[in-house]
GULUM-297844 format. One record per residue (C-alpha): x, y, z; residue number from 1. Coordinates in steps of 0.1 Angstrom, whole numbers, plus 5000, padded with zeros to 4 digits. Layout:
<sites>
+------+------+------+-----+
!    u !    v !    w ! pos !
+------+------+------+-----+
!    X !    Y !    Z ! NUM !
...
+------+------+------+-----+
</sites>
This chain:
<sites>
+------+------+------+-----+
!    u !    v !    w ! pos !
+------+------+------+-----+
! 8387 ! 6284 ! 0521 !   1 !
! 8395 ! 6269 ! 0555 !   2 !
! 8405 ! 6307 ! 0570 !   3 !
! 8377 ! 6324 ! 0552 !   4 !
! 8350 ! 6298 ! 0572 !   5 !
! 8376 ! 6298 ! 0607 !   6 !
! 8373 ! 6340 ! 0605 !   7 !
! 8334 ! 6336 ! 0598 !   8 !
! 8328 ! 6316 ! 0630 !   9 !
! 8352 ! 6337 ! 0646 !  10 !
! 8332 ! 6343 ! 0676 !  11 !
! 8358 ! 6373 ! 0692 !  12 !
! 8350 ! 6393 ! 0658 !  13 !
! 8390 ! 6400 ! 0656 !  14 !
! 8388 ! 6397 ! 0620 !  15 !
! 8368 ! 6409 ! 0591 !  16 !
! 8351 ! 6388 ! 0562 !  17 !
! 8328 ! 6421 ! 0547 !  18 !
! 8361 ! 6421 ! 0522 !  19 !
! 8357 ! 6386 ! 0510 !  20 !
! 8317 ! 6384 ! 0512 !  21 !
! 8314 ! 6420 ! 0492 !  22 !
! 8321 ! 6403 ! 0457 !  23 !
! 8297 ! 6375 ! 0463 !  24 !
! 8270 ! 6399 ! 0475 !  25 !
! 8278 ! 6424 ! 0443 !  26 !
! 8274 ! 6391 ! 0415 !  27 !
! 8237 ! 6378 ! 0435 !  28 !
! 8227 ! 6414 ! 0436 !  29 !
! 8233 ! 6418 ! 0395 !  30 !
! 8219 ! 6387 ! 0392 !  31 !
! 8189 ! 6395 ! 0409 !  32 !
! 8185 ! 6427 ! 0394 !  33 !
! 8187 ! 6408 ! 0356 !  34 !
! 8162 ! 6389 ! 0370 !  35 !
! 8139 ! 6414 ! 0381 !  36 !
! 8144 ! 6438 ! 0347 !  37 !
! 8134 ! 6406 ! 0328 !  38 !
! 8105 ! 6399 ! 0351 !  39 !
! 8096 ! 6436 ! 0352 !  40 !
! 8099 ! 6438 ! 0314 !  41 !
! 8076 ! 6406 ! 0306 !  42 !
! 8047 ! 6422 ! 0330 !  43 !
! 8050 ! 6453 ! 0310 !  44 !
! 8043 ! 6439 ! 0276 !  45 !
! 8008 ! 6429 ! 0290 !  46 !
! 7999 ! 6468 ! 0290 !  47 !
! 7971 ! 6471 ! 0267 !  48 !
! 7984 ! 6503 ! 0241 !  49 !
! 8011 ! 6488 ! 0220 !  50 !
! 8035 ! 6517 ! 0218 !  51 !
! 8035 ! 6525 ! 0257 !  52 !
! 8042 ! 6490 ! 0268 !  53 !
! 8068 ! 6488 ! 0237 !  54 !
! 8089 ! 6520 ! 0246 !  55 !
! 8088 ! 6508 ! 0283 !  56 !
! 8100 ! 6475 ! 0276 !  57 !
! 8128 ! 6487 ! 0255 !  58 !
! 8140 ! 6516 ! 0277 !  59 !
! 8129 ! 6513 ! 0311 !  60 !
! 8141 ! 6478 ! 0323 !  61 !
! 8177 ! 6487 ! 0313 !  62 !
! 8175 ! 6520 ! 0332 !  63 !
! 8162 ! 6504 ! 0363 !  64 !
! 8187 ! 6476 ! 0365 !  65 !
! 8214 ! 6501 ! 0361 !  66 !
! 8202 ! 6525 ! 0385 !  67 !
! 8198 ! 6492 ! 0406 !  68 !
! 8231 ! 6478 ! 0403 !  69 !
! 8245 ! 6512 ! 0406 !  70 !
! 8227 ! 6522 ! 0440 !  71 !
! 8244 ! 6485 ! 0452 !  72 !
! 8276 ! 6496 ! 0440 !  73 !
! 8278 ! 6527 ! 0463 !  74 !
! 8264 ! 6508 ! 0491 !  75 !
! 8289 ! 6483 ! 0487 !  76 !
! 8316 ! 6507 ! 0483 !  77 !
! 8306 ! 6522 ! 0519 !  78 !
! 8304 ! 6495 ! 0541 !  79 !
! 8343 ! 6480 ! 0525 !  80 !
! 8354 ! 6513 ! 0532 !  81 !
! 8344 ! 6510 ! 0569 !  82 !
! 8359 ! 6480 ! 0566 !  83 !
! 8392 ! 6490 ! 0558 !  84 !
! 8390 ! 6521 ! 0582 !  85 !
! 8384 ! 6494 ! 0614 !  86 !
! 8412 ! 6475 ! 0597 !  87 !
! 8436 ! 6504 ! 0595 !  88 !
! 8422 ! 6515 ! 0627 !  89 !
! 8433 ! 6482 ! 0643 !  90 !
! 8465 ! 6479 ! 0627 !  91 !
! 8475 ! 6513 ! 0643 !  92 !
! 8468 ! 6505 ! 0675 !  93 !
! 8485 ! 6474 ! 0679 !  94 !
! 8514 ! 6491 ! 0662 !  95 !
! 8513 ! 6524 ! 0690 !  96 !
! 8528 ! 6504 ! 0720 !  97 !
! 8554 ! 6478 ! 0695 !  98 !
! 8585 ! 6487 ! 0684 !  99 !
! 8576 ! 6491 ! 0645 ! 100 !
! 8556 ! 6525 ! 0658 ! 101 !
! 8571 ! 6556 ! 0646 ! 102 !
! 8586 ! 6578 ! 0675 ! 103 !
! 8558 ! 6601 ! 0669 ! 104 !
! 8529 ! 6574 ! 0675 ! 105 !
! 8543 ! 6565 ! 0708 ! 106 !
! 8528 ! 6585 ! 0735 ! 107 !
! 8561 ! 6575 ! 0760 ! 108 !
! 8583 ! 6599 ! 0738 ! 109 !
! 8599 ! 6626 ! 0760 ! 110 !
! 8610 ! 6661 ! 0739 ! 111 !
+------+------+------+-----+
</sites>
């Protein structure tokens, strides 16, 4: 917990939270979409034909909040796999000029 709140106030931006923030983010955006398919599903059953409002409130909530959740997902998804491409993209870098660098990274290598 103390590296997770030292890298958040990290003020050079050397390191990357988006990993450990992404689950927190993904459990409030499910829970908000529950929320807002039972919210959208009680303001349905005040339509005035019975059989309209009942088919909605049995099938469309559901499909929403999966559609919803899924959309999330996939947005998710993106922005931890930019993530991990800075990461990798760092990690490569520092490792060009070191001594762990394969000959072929190193740009000093003479054929």
């Amino acid at each position: 917990m103390k590296s997770f709140l030292k890298n958040l106030f990290d003020l050079s931006f050397n390191n990357f939270v988006a990993i450990h923030i992404v689950r927190v983010t993904f459990i409030l955006g499910c829970l908000v979409g529950v929320i807002s398919a039972v919210y959208f599903g009680n303001e349905l059953q005040s339509l005035p034909d019975y059989w309209t409002s009942a088919l909605l409130v049995i099938g469309l909530p559901p499909i929403l909040f999966i559609a919803f959740v899924a959309v999330l997902r996939v947005t998710l998804e993106m922005y931890v796999a930019l993530v991990r491409i800075a990461e990798n993209t760092t990690k490569l870098v520092e490792m060009k000029d070191s001594k762990e660098a394969l000959p072929v990274m190193r740009d000093d290598q003479t054929e």
